[in-house]
C-alpha positions in Angstrom: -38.4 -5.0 -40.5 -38.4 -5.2 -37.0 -39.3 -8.9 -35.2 -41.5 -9.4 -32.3 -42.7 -12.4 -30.2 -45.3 -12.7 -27.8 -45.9 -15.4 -25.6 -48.9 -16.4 -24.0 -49.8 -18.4 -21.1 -50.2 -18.1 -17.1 -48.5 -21.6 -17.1 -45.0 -19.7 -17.6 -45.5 -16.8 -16.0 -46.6 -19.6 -12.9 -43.2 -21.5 -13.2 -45.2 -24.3 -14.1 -43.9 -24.6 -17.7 -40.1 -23.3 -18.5 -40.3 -21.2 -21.6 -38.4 -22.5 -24.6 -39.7 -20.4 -27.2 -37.8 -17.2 -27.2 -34.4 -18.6 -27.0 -35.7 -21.1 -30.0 -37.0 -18.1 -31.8 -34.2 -16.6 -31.8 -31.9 -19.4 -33.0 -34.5 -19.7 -36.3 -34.1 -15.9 -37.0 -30.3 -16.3 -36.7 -30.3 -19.1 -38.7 -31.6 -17.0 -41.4 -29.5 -13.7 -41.0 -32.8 -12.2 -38.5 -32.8 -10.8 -35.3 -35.6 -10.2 -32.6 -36.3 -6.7 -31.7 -38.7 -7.2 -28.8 -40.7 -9.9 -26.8 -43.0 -10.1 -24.2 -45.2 -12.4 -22.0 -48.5 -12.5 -21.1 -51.3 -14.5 -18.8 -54.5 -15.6 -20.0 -55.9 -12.4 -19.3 -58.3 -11.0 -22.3 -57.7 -7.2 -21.7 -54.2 -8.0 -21.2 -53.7 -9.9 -24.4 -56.0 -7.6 -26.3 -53.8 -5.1 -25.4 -50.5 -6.8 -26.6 -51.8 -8.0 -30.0 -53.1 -4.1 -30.4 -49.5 -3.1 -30.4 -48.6 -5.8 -32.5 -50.6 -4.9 -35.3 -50.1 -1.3 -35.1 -46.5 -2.0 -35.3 -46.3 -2.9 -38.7 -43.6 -5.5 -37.4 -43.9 -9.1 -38.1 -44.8 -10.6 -34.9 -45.2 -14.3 -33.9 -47.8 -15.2 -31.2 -47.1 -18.3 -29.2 -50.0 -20.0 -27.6 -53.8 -20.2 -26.5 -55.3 -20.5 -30.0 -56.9 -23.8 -28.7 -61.2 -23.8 -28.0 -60.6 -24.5 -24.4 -62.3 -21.9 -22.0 -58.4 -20.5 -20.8 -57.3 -20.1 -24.6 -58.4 -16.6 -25.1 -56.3 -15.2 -28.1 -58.0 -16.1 -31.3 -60.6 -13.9 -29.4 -58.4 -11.6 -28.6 -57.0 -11.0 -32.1 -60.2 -10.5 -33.5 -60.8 -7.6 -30.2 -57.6 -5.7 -31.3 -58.2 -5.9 -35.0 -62.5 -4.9 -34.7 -63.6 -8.0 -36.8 -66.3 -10.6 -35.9 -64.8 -14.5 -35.6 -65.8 -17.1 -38.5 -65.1 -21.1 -39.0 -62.3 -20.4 -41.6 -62.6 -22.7 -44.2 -59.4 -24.5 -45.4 -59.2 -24.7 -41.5 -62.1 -26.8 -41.5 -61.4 -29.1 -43.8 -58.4 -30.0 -42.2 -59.8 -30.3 -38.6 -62.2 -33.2 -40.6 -59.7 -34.6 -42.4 -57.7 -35.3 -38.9 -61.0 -36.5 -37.5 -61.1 -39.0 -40.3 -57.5 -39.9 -39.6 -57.9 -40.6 -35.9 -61.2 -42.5 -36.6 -59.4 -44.5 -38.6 -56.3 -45.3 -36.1 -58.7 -46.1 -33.5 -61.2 -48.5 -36.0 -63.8 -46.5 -34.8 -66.1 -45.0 -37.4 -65.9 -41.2 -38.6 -68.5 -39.4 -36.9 -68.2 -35.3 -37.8 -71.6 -34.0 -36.3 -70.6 -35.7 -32.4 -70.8 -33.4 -29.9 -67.0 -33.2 -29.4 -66.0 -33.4 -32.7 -68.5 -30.0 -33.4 -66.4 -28.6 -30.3 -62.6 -29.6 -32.1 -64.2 -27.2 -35.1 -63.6 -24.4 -33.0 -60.3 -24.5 -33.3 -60.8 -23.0 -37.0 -62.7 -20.0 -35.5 -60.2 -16.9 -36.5 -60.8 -13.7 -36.9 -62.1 -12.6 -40.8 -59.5 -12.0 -43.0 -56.9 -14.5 -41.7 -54.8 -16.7 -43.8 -54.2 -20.2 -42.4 -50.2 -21.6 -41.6 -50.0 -25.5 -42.3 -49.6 -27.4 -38.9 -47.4 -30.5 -40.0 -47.7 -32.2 -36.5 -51.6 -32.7 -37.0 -52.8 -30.5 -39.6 -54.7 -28.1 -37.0 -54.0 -25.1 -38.8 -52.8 -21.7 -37.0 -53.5 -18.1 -38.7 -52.0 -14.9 -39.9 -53.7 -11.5 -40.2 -51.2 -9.3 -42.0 -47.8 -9.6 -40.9 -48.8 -11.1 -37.0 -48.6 -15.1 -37.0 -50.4 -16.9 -34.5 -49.1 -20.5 -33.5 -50.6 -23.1 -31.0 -48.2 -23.4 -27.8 -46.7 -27.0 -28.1 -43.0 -26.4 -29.6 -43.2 -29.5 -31.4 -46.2 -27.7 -33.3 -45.1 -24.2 -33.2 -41.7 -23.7 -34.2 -41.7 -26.1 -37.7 -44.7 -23.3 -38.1 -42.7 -20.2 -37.6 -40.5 -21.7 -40.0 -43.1 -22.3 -42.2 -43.9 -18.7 -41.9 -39.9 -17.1 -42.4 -39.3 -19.3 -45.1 -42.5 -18.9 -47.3 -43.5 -15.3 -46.4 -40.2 -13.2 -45.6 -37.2 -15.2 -47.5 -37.1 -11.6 -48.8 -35.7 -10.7 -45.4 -33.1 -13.3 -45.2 -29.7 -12.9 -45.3 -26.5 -14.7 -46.2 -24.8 -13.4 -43.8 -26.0 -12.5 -39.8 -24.3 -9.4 -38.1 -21.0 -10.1 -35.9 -20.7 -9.0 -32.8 -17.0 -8.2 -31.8 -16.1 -7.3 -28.0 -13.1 -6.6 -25.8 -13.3 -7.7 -21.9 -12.3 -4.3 -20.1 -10.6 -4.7 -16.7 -10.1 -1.7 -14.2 -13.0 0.7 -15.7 -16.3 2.1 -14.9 -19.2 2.3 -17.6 -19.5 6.1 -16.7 -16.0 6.9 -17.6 -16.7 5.1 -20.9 -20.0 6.3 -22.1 -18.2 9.3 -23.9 -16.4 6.8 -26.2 -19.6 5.0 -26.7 -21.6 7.5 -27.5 -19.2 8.8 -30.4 -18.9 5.2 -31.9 -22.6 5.2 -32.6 -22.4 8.5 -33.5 -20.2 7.9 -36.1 -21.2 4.7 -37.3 -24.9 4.4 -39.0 -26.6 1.1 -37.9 -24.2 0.1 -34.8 -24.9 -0.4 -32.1 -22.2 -0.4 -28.8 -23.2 -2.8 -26.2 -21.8 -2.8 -22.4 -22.2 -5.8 -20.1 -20.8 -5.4 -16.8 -20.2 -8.2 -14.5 -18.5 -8.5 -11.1 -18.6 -12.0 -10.0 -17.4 -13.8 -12.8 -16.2 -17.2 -12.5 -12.9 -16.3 -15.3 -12.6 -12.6 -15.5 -13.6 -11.3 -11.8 -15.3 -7.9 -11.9 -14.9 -6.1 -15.2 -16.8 -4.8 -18.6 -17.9 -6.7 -22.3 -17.5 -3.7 -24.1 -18.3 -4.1 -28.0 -20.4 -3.2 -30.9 -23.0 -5.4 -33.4 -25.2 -4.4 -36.0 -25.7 -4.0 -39.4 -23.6 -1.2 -40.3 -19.6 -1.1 -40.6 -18.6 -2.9 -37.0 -15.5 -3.9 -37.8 -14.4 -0.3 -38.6 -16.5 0.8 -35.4 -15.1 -2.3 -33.3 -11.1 -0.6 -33.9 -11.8 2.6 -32.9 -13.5 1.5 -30.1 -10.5 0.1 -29.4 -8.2 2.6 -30.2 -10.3 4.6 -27.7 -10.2 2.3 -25.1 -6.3 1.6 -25.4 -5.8 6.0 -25.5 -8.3 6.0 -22.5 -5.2 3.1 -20.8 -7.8 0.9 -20.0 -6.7 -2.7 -19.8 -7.7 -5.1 -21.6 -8.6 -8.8 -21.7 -10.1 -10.9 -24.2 -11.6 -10.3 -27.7 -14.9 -12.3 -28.2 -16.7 -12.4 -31.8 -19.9 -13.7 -32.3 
């Protein structure tokens, strides 16, 4: 099953905000034996995020959402889902009564009394509008829930609230998917070559080899290794068989070599 990730937000396509989810992301997938197929970022632009979430559930690939499921006027993709999927928005439920049961909470902390029908507190409900149909993921930080339609999991924007989700999610959803074990990725530094002259030899590795992929990553400033080429495969098929001929193609080729790296 392939992974996605989309991130939403014009505060990181601004520079005003860094964006730590995707290289978080990908450290949870890893962690369980996953990898991530595809990401991509978007403003908050409603046709634009329409758009992406329309891919994402024609898919059929389990895609995470980061950000704008708030009720602020920029937070646009709880409408957006419901666009791309053709359903009307409702108050979900279990998400309400969470969403009063904080209220309660932070009356409490603050000694003030609980008062659900205040204008704002009628305004913090909208943060359970999701599209019909969704299922709600548990929000541990402060119990305002995020949603699921299918196999696309939408998560509020604050890591500290979003990623103990998307664990939430890989652990009680798709611990099918896991695996013990993640895919190695073994490479050779290549001194002296050009990735023309070694296409050839990658093209009949993969040939050859169901499910592996060969990966080149030229460089020609670098600090240890001056100009010259990663070459090496990954994947989930047999890359340790595909990794020595690779090899024993580069060494008949009389390329020189450097370094082995696994990872």
């Amino acid at each position: 099953m392939n992974i996605g990730l989309v991130i939403v937000g014009d505060e990181i396509l601004s520079g005003k905000r860094a964006d730590k989810h995707l290289p978080k992301v990908i450290e949870l997938l890893s962690a369980r034996g996953l990898s991530l197929s595809w990401a991509r970022y978007v403003g908050d632009d409603r046709p634009h995020i329409t758009a992406d979430l329309q891919h994402a559930f024609r898919s059929g690939d389990l895609v995470f959402s980061c950000g704008g499921i708030g009720a602020t006027p920029d937070d646009h993709t709880r409408q957006c889902a419901a666009a791309a999927l053709g359903v009307d928005l409702a108050l979900h439920p279990e998400a309400r009564e969470l969403i009063l049961e904080r209220m309660r909470e932070v009356a409490a902390e603050q000694g003030l009394p609980h008062e659900p029908d205040r204008a704002d507190n009628q305004q913090r409900l909208n943060m359970g509008v999701f599209p019909l149909g969704a299922s709600i993921i548990p929000n541990p930080f402060n119990k305002i829930a995020g949603f699921s339609v299918r196999d696309v999991h939408f998560v509020p924007g604050f890591p500290v609230m979003a990623w103990p989700m998307i664990e939430w999610v890989l652990d009680q959803r798709y611990a099918h998917l896991h695996r013990k074990q993640r895919d190695v990725e073994r490479s050779v530094i290549v001194f002296g070559a050009m990735e023309a002259s070694l296409t050839p030899l990658m093209e009949d590795i993969e040939a050859r080899f169901a499910g592996v992929k060969v990966f080149s990553l030229p460089s020609v400033d670098h600090p240890q290794w001056g100009r010259h080429i990663e070459l090496g495969v990954k994947g989930a098929g047999d890359s340790a068989a595909a990794y020595a001929d690779l090899r024993q193609g580069l060494e008949q080729f009389g390329a020189k070599l450097g370094p082995e790296l696994v990872r």
